[in-house]
VOFI-851162 format. One record per residue (C-alpha): residue number from 1; x, y, z. Coordinates in Angstrom, 2 decimals. Each point is the difference from the previous one (the first is absolute). Layout:
! VOFI-851162
   nr       xx       yy       zz
  NUM        X        Y        Z
...
! end
This chain:
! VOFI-851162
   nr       xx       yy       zz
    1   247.85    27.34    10.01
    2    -2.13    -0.84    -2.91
    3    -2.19    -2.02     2.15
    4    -0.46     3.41     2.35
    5    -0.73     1.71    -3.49
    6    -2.77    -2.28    -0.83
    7    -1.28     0.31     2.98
    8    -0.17     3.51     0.08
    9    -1.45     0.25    -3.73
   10    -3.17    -2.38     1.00
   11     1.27    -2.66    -2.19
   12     0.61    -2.42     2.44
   13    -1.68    -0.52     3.28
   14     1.43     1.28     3.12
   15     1.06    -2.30     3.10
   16    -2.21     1.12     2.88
   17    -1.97     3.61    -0.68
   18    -0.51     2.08     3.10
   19    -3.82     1.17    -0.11
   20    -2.35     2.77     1.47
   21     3.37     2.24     1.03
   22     0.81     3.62     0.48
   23     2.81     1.53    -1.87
   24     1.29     3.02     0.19
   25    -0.09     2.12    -3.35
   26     3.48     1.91    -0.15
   27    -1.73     2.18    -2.92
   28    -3.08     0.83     1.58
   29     0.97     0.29     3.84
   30    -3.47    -2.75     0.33
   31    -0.54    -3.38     1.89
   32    -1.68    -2.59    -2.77
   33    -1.51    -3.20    -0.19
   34     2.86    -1.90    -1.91
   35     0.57    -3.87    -0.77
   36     4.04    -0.44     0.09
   37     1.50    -3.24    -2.52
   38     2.91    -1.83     1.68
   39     2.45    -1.80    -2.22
   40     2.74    -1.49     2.38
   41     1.05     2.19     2.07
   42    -0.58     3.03    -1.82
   43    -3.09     2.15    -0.88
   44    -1.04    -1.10    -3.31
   45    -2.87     2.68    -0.42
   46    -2.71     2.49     1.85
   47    -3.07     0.26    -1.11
   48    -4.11     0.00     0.50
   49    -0.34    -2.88    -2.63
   50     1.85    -2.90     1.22
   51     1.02    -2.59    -2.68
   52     1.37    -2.46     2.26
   53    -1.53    -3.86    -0.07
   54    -1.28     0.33     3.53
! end
């Protein structure tokens, strides 16, 4: 879990990143342009800045 928590925080890198996708914004109703973290098997983070090593 900590790992996932790192992950998620930026301070360590992310397995594979996910680049150049749509994701739907539950707030806003909108499609955007979002880069998704992967840490294992669980999503480690969702954003338009990836900090992942790839």
């Amino acid at each position: 879990m900590s790992d996932l928590i790192d992950h998620g925080r930026g301070v360590a890198p992310a397995d594979p990143a996910l680049r150049g996708g749509r994701v739907f914004e539950l707030i806003t109703g909108d499609l955007a342009e979002r880069g998704v973290e992967i840490c294992g098997d669980a999503i480690a983070g969702v954003s338009g800045i990836m900090r992942c090593c790839r």
